[in-house]
C-alpha positions in Angstrom: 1.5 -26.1 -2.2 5.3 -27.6 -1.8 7.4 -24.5 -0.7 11.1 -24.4 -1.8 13.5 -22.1 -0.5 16.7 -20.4 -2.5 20.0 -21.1 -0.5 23.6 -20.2 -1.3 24.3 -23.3 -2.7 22.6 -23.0 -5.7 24.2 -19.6 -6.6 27.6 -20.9 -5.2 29.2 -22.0 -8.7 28.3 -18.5 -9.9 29.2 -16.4 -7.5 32.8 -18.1 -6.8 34.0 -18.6 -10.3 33.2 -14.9 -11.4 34.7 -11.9 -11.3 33.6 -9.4 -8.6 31.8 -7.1 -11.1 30.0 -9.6 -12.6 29.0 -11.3 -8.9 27.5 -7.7 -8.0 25.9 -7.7 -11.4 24.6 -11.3 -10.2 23.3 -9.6 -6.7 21.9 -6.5 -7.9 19.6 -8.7 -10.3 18.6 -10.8 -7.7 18.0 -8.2 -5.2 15.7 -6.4 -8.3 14.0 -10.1 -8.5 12.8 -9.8 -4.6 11.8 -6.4 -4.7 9.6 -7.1 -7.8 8.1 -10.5 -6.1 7.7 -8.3 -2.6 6.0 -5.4 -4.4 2.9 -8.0 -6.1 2.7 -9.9 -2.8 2.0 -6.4 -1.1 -0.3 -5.5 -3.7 -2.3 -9.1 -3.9 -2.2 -8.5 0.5 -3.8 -5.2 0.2 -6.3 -6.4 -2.6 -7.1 -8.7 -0.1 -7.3 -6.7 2.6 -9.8 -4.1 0.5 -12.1 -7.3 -0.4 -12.2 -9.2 3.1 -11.1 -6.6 5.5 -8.8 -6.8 8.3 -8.2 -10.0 10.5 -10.8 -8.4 13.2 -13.6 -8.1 10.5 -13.0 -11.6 9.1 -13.3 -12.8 12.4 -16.2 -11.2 13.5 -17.8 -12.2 10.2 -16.7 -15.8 11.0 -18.5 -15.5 14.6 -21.8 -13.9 13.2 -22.1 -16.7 10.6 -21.5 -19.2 13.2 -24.3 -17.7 15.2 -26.8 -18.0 12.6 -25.8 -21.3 11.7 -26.7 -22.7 15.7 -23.6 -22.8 16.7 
């Protein structure tokens, strides 16, 4: 998966050629963008977490397969 990351320069030509109502328009929006995206990672985490348990149980799962297995 190739991660990209936002940085000011791509909302530079916006933000500097606006009017300042319309830049904290531009800011509120993306602020409501990152709450929404934070919000369904936090929900797909604790899905997860529900399904597979926490990182002890996973790993204590992990070292009673191994056991079985031989090794």
């Amino acid at each position: 998966m190739s991660m990209t990351y936002e940085t000011y320069e791509i909302y530079k030509p916006f933000i500097e050629t606006r009017l300042p109502e319309v830049v904290a328009n531009i800011i509120i929006c993306l602020i409501h963008q990152t709450n929404y995206l934070l919000d369904k990672q936090f929900k797909s985490l604790e899905q997860a977490f529900l399904k597979e348990g926490g990182l002890r149980e996973r790993m204590t799962r992990a070292r009673l397969e191994a056991r079985k297995r031989g090794g």
